[in-house]
C-alpha positions as CSV (number, residue, x, y, z in Angstrom):
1,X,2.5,23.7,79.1
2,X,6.0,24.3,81.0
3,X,8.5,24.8,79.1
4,X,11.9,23.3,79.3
5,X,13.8,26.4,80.6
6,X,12.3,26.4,83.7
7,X,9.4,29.3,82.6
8,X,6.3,28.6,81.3
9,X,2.8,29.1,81.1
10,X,1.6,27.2,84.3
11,X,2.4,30.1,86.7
12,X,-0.7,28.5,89.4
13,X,0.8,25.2,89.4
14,X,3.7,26.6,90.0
15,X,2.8,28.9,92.8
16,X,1.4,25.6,94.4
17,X,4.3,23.3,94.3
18,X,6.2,26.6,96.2
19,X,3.5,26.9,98.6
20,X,3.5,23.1,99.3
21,X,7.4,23.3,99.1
22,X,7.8,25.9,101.8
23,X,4.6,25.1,104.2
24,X,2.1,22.9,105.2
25,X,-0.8,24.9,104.3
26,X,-3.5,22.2,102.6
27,X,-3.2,23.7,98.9
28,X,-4.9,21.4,96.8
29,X,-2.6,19.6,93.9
30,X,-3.8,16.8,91.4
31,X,0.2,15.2,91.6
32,X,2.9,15.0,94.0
33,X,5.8,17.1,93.4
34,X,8.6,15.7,91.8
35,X,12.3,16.4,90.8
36,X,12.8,19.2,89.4
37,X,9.7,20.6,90.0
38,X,11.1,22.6,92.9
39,X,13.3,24.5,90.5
40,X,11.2,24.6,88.1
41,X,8.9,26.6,90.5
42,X,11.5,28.2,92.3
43,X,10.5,31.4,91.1
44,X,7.5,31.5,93.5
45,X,9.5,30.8,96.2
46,X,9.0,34.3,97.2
47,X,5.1,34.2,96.9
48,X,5.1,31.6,99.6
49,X,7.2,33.7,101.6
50,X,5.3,36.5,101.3
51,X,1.8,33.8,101.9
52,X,4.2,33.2,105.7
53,X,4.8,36.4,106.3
54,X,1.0,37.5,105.9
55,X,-0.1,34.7,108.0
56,X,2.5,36.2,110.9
57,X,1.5,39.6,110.4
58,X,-2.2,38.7,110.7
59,X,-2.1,36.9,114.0
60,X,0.0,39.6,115.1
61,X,-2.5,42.1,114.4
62,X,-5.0,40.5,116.0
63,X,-3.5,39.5,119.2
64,X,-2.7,43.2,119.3
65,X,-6.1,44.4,118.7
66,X,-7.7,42.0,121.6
67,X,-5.5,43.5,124.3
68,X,-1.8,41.6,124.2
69,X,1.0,43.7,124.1
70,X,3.8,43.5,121.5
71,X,6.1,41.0,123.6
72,X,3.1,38.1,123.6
73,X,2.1,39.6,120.2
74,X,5.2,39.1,118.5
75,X,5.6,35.2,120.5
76,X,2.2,34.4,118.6
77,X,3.2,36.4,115.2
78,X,6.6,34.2,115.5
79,X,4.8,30.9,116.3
80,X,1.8,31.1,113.4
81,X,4.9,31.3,111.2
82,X,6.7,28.4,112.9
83,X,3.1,26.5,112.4
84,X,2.8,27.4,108.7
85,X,6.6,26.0,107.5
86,X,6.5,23.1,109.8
87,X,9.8,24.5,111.2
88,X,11.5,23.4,107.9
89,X,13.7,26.4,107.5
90,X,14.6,26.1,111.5
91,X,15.4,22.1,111.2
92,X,17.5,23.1,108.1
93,X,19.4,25.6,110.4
94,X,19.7,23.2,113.4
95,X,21.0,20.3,111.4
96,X,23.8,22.6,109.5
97,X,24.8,24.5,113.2
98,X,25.6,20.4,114.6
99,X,27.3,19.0,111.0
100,X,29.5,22.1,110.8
101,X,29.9,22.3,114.5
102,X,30.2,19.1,115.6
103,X,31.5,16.8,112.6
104,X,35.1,16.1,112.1
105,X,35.1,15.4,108.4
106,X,32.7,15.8,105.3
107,X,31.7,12.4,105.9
108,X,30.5,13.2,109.5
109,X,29.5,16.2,108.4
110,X,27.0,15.0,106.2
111,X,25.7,12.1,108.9
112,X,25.3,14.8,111.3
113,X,23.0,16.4,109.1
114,X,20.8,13.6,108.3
115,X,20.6,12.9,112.1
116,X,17.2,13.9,113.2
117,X,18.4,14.5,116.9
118,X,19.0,17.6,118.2
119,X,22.6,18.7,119.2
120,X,24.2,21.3,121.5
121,X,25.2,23.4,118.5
122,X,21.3,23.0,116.6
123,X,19.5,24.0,119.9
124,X,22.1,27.2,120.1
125,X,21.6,28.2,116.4
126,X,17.2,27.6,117.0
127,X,17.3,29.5,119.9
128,X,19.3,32.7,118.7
129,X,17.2,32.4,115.8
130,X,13.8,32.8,117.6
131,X,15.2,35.2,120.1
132,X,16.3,37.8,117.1
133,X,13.0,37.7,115.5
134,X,10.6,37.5,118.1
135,X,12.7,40.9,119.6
136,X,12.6,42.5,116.2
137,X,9.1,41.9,115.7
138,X,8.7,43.0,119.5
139,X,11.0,45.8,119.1
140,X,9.1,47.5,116.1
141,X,6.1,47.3,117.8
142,X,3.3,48.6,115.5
143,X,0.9,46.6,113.5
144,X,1.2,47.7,110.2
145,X,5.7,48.5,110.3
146,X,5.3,45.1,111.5
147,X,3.4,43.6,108.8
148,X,5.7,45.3,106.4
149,X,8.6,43.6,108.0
150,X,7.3,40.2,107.9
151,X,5.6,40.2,104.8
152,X,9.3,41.8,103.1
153,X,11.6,39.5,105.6
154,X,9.7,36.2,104.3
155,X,9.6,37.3,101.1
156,X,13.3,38.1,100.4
157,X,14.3,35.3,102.4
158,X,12.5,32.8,100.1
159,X,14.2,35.2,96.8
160,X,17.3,34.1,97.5
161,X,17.1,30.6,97.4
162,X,17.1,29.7,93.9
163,X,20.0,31.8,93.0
164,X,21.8,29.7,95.6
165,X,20.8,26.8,93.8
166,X,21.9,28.1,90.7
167,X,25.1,28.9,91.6
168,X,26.5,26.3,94.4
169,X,26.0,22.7,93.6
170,X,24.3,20.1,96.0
171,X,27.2,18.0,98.2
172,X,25.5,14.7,97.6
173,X,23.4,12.8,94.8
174,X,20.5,11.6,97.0
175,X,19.6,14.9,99.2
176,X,16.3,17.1,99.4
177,X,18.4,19.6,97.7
178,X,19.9,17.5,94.5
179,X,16.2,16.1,94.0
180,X,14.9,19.4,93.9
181,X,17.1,20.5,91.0
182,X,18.6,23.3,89.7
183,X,17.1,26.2,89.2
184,X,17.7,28.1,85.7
185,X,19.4,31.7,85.6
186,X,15.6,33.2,84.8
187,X,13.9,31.6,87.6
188,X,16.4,32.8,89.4
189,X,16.7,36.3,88.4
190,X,13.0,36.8,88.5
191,X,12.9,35.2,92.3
192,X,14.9,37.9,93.4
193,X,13.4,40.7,91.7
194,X,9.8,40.1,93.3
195,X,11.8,39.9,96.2
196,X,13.8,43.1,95.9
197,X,10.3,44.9,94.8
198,X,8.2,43.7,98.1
199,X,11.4,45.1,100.2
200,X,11.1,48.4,98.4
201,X,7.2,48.5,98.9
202,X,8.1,47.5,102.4
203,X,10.6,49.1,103.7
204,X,11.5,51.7,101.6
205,X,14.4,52.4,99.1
206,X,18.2,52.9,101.4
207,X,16.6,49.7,103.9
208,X,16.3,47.4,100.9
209,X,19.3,48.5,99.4
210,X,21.2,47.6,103.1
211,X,18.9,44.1,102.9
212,X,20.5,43.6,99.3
213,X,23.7,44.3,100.7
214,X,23.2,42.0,103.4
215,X,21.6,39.1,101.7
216,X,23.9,38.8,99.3
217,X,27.0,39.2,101.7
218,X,25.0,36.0,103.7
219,X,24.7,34.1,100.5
220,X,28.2,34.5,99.8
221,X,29.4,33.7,103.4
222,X,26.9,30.7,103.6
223,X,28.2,29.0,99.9
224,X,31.6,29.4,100.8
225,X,31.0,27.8,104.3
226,X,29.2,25.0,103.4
227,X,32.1,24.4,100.4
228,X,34.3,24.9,102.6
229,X,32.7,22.0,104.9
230,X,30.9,19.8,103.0
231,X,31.8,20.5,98.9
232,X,28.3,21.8,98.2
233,X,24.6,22.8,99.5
234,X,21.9,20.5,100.8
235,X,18.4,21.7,102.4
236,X,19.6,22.3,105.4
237,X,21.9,24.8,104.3
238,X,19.2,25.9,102.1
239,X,17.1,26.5,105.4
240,X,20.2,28.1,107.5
241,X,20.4,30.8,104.4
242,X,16.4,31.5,104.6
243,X,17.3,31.7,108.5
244,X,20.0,34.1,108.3
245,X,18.1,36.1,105.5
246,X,15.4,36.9,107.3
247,X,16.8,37.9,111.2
248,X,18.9,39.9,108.3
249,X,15.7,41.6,107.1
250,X,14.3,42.0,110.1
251,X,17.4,43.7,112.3
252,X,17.2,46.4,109.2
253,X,13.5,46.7,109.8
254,X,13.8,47.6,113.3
255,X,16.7,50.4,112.8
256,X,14.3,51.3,110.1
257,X,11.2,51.3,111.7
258,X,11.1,51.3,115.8
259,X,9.9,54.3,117.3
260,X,12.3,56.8,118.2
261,X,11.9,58.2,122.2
């Protein structure tokens, strides 16, 4: 039984409707997800991020280990991530880059954003995007510092999601975001500590404390913004602050991490 707070009992089912949330891996589930059961489960969010990030660091470590070098590997580390999440953090970011970029109003904001074609602003935002990470991945170069990374920039990015939730309110009644509720102070709180724990495990105490310090300065930037241009969050600001959190993550990592000369 779930109880009405948001915490219950039914951690797998939970766990699943993140997973099936966040990628397009085949988890079995008896019902489709409904609304509120994104929030509900938004604690797991970073499980699934930490599911991406694994499936990244494997393909990285095995691209490695049959004779690519770090360039190619991190390409195919970046894409096995890209093929997990569908690109659903990426479209997010794309479609919030050409609203906010491009739209005169809140109105055209918002039409923007529903508007599956890409803009100059979208393709701009997608390829910085992939160009920071695939270079950071690239940059730290060994298998298991890159593991880390992924597995801890995944992981946090998910973690802050449902405090953003929590705290900014969705800028329309009909959106992916609205539909998938509100997630409760709890769900939130415990989101971010099993996010904050896989960076420490990660990357070590002073980078996860410069991640924390990061994130949250990105959160605060990115609810202002989008109140600023549209009176509230949708998904696709949702996905442009999982973006931003993890090139965040990952940048530490490298100063962190990369082999000194």
């Amino acid at each position: 039984m779930i109880t009405s707070d948001g915490w219950g009992s039914s951690l797998v089912t939970d766990v699943k409707v993140s997973v099936l949330f966040c990628t397009r891996l085949p988890i079995p589930h008896s019902t489709s997800i409904g609304s509120g059961d994104v929030a509900r489960a938004g604690w797991a969010l970073p499980i699934a991020g930490a599911l991406v990030g694994g499936v990244g660091a494997l393909t990285y470590g095995v691209t490695l280990a049959i004779g690519l070098p770090p360039m190619l590997a991190a390409a195919t580390a970046l894409a096995a991530t890209l093929s997990v999440t569908g690109c659903l953090h990426e479209d997010g970011l794309a479609d919030t880059a050409d609203g906010f970029g491009g739209g005169a109003d809140r109105a055209r904001k918002l039409e923007i954003m529903r508007d599956s074609r890409l803009g100059t602003y979208g393709a701009c935002a997608i390829v910085m995007s992939v160009v920071l990470r695939w270079m950071s991945i690239a940059a730290i170069a060994s298998p298991l510092p890159v593991a880390l990374a992924l597995i801890g920039a995944h992981t946090c990015a998910r973690a802050a999601l449902p405090a953003f939730m929590h705290f900014v309110s969705p800028a329309r009644p009909d959106g992916l975001s609205a539909q998938a509720g509100r997630p409760t102070m709890r769900c939130a709180a415990v989101a971010v500590v099993l996010g904050v724990l896989t960076l420490g495990v990660a990357l070590g105490l002073a980078a996860t404390a410069i991640c924390l310090v990061l994130a949250i300065s990105a959160g605060l930037f990115t609810g202002w913004l989008s109140m600023r241009q549209i009176g509230g969050q949708t998904g696709d600001v949702l996905g442009t602050l999982e973006q931003m959190t993890e090139i965040l993550v990952l940048l530490t990592a490298v100063a962190v991490c990369r082999p000194q000369p």
